[in-house]
C-alpha positions, 0 to 999 in steps of 0.5 A: 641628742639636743638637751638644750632642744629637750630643755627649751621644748619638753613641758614644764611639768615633765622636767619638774619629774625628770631632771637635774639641778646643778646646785653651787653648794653653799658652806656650813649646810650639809648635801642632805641639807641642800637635798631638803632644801630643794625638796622644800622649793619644790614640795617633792618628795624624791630628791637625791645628790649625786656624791657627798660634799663636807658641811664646809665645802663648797661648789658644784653638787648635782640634785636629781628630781623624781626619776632622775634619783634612779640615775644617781650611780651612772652620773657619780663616778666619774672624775671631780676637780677641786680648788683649795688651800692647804697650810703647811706646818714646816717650812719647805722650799717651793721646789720640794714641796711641788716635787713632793706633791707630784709623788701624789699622781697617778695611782695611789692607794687611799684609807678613807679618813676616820669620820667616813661613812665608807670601811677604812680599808687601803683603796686604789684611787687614781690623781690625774693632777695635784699642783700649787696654783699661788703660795703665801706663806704657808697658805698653799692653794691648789687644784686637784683632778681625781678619781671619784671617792677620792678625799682630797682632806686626806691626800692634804694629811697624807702629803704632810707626813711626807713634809712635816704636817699639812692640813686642808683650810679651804675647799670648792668643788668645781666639777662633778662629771659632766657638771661644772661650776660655770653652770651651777646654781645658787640656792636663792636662784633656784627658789626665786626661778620656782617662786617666778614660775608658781607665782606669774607661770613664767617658766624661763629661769626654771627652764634654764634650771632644769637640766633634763635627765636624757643628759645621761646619753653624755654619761652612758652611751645612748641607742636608738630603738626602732620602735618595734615590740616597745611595749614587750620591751617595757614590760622586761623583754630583753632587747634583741640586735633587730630592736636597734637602728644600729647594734651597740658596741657597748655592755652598758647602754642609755637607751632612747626612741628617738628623744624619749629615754627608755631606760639603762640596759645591760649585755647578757646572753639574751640580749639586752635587759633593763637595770632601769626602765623609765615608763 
């Protein structure tokens, strides 16, 4: 599957109703108000994020337009990365302080924080990396790599009833999934690409914006159909092992003829059947 093939070729309009904006989240405005921000640019109604950031923090917030919304749960739950700075109510020693941190990878089990939309129940949540990046004073900055609905605000309060209190002063996201900070956008970058492609039909910024949602096939694994009985298909058929150029070896599948996305498919005792099909 070439995305960047699907990108530079597939027509505007197209993208425009299936694609993804990787946006580089400002501070003080919420993910619903980047959502209504990219509704507004492109005077769309169906516009959706892919996992809530803070009012304060910043980076990396993919926004799915128009079909892409029905794709939201196979791109979100999967590992984010954070940089940040903690300050540290006691002083500690360096060595302490990192040995205490490393108690933090791993598996651990996580309450949501009191303003969480989620139930406050213990939660399993995995840290594949917490560690100090630069320390002044009591400014700790860090890197953290975990789990999806992991709050890194709350592994900071966490660490300090361990070390005397310490709480979280600043925070960027700087990759969601496949998503990463190096090809995020700004909002200006966005409204100013649409501006340049309303205004004089030039598509080239917008193009580079649009990430085309057949990107799902980096998520979930992704079949190729032959062709055969795609209109039964379409309509709800199970697909059958004799519908595949090769037999897939998963449960969960993005399925394709050739370039074109057909939908997700789940294993059942029939075959496969359709969470989601794209027509």
């Amino acid at each position: 599957m070439d995305i960047k093939e699907i990108q530079k070729t597939k027509p505007i309009q197209e993208l425009l109703e299936f694609s993804i904006i990787n946006v580089d989240k400002p501070s003080h405005i919420t993910s619903f108000g980047v959502v209504d921000r990219i509704r507004n640019i492109f005077d769309i109604k169906r516009v959706g994020h892919f996992g809530t950031l803070d009012l304060k923090v910043t980076g990396v917030l993919p926004i799915a337009l128009g079909k892409a919304c029905k794709l939201c749960e196979y791109f979100m739950h999967h590992d984010k990365v954070y940089v940040g700075k903690m300050w540290i109510h006691a002083e500690i020693e360096e060595d302490k302080l990192r040995a205490e941190m490393k108690k933090f990878i791993g598996k651990i089990m996580q309450k949501p924080p009191v303003k969480s939309a989620v139930k406050r129940v213990l939660r399993p949540r995995m840290v594949n990396r917490f560690e100090i990046t630069k320390i002044e004073g009591k400014a700790v900055s860090f890197i953290a790599d975990v789990e999806a609905g992991t709050y890194i605000r709350k592994l900071i309060s966490d660490l300090g009833k361990n070390i005397g209190g310490a709480h979280m002063i600043e925070l960027r996201r700087l990759r969601a999934g496949i998503f990463e900070e190096k090809n995020s956008h700004t909002l200006e970058k966005v409204s100013e690409a649409f501006r340049l492609y309303n205004e004089n039909n030039d598509e080239k910024a917008l193009r580079e914006i649009l990430i085309p949602a057949e990107i799902i096939s980096e998520v979930l694994p992704s079949y190729e159909l032959n062709g055969e009985n795609l209109q039964y298909i379409l309509n709800g058929i199970p697909i059958r092992e004799e519908h595949f150029v090769e037999q897939p070896k998963e449960d969960l599948i993005s399925v394709f003829l050739k370039d074109k996305f057909i939908g997700i498919f789940e294993k059942n005792d029939d075959g496969f059947k359709a969470k989601f099909v794209f027509n």
